[in-house]
LOVO-611099 format. One record per residue: x, y, z of N, C-alpha, C, O in turn. Coordinates in steps of 0.2 Angstrom, whole numbers, padded with zeros to 4 digits, always signed. Layout:
BEGIN
XYZXYZXYZXYZ...
//
This chain:
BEGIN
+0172+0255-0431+0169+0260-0435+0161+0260-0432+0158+0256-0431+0160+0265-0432+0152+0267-0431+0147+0268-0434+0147+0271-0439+0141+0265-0431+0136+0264-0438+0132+0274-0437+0133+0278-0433+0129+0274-0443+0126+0281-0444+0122+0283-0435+0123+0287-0430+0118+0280-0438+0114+0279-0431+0118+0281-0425+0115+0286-0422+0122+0279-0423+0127+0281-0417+0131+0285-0419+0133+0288-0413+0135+0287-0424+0136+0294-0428+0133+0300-0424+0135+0304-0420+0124+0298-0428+0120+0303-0429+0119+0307-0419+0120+0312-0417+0117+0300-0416+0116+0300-0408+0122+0305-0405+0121+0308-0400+0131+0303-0408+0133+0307-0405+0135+0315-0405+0137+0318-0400+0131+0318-0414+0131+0323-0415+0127+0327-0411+0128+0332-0409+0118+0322-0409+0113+0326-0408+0115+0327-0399+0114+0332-0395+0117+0322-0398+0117+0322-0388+0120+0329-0386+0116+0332-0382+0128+0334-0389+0129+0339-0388+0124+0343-0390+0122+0347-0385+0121+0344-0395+0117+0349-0398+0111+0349-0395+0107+0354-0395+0109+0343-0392+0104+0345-0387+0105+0346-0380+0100+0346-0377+0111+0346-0377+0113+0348-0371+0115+0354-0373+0113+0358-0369+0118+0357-0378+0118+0365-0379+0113+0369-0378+0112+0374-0374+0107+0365-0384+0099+0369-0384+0097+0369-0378+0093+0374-0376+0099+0363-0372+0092+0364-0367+0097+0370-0363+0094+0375-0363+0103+0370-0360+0106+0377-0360+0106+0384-0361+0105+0389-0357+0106+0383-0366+0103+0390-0369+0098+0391-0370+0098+0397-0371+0092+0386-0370+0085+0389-0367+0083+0389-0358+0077+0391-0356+0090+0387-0354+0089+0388-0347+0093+0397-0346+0091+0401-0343+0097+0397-0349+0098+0406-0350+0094+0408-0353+0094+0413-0351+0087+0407-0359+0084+0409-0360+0080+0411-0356+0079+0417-0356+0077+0407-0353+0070+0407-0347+0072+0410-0342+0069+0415-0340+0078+0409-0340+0082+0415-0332+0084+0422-0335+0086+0426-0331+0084+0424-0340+0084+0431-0343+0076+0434-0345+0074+0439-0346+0075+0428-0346+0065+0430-0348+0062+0432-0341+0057+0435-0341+0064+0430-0334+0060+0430-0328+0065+0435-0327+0062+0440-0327+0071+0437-0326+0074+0442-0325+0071+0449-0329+0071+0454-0326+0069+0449-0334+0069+0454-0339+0061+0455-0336+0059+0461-0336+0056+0451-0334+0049+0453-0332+0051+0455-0323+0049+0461-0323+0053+0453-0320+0053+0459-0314+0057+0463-0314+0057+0467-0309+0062+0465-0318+0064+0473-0322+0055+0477-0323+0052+0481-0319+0054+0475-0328+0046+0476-0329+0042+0479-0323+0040+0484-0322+0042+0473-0319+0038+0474-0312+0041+0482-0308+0039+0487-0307+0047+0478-0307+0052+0485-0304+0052+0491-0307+0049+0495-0303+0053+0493-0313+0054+0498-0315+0046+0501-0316+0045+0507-0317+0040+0499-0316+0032+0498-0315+0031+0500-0325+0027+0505-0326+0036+0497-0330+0034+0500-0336+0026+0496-0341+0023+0498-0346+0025+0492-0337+0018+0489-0339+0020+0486-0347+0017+0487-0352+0023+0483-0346+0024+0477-0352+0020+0471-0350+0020+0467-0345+0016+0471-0355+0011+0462-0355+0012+0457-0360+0016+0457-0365+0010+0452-0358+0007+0447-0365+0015+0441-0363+0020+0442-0361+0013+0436-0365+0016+0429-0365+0022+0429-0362+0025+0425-0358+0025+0436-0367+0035+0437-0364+0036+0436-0359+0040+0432-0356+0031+0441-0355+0032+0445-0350+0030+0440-0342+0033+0441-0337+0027+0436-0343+0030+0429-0340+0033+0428-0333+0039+0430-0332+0030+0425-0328+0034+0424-0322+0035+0415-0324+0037+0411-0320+0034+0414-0329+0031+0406-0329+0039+0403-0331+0038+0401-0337+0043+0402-0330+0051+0399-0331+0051+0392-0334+0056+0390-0336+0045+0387-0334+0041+0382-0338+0042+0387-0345+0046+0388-0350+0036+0389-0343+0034+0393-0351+0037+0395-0355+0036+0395-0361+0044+0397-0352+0049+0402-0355+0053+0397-0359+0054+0398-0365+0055+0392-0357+0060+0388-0357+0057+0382-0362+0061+0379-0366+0051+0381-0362+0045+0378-0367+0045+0381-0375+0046+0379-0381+0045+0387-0373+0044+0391-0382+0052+0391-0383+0053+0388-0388+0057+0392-0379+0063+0394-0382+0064+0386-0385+0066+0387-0391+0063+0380-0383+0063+0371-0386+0060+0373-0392+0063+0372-0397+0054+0377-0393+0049+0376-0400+0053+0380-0403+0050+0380-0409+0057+0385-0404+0058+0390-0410+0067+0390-0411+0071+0387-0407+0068+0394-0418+0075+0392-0419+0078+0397-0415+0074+0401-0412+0084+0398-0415+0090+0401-0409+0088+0407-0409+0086+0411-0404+0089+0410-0418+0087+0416-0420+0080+0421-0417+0079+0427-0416+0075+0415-0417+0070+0418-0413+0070+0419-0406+0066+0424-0404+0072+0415-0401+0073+0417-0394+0078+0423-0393+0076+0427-0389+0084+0423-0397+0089+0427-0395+0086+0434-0398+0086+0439-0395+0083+0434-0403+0078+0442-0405+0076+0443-0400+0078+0447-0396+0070+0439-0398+0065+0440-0392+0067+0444-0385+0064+0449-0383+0072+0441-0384+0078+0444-0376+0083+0450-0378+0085+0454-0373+0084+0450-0384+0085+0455-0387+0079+0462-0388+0081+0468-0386+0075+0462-0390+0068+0464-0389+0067+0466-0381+0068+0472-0379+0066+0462-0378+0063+0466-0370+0069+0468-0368+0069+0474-0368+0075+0467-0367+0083+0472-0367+0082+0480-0367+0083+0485-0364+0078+0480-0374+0079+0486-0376+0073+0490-0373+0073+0496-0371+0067+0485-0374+0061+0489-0371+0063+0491-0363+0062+0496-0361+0065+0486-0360+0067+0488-0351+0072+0495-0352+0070+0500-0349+0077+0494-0356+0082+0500-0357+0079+0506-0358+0081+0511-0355+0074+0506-0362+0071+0513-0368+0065+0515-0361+0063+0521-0360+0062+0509-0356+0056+0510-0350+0061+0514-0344+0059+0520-0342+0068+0510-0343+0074+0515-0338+0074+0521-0339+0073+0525-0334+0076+0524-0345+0076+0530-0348+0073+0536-0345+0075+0541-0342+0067+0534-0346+0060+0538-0345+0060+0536-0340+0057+0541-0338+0060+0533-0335+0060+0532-0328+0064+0537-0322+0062+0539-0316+0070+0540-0327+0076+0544-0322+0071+0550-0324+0072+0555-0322
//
């Protein structure tokens, strides 16, 4: 039988191997979505906008899913709506 503690330890190991995951798609979709920015010359600034793959990968650790996955959601749209007007 397993004491709580090592319960708890087995629950946490996958769910933090998930989170750091998906904050490593996080951060590679965040430096992708800034040289879109770059490329497409739409002048997006401030923290998002980011070549920093540390930094990216840092805030997606501090916030819950919902807020990362809005954010990349968010510059998605802005790159998309910046294409548009590009053609």
């Amino acid at each position: 039988m397993m004491s709580v503690a090592a319960t708890a330890a087995a629950v946490l190991v996958p769910a933090s191997a998930e989170a750091q995951a998906n904050c490593q798609w996080y951060a590679a979709t965040s430096l992708k979505q800034q040289q879109q920015n770059e490329k497409l010359r739409c002048g997006f600034a401030g923290p998002e906008w980011s070549t920093d793959l540390a930094r990216h990968n840092a805030w997606c650790a501090s916030v819950p899913p919902d807020v990362w996955k809005a954010s990349a959601q968010r510059r998605d749209q802005m790159i998309a709506n910046c294409a548009r007007k590009a053609r």
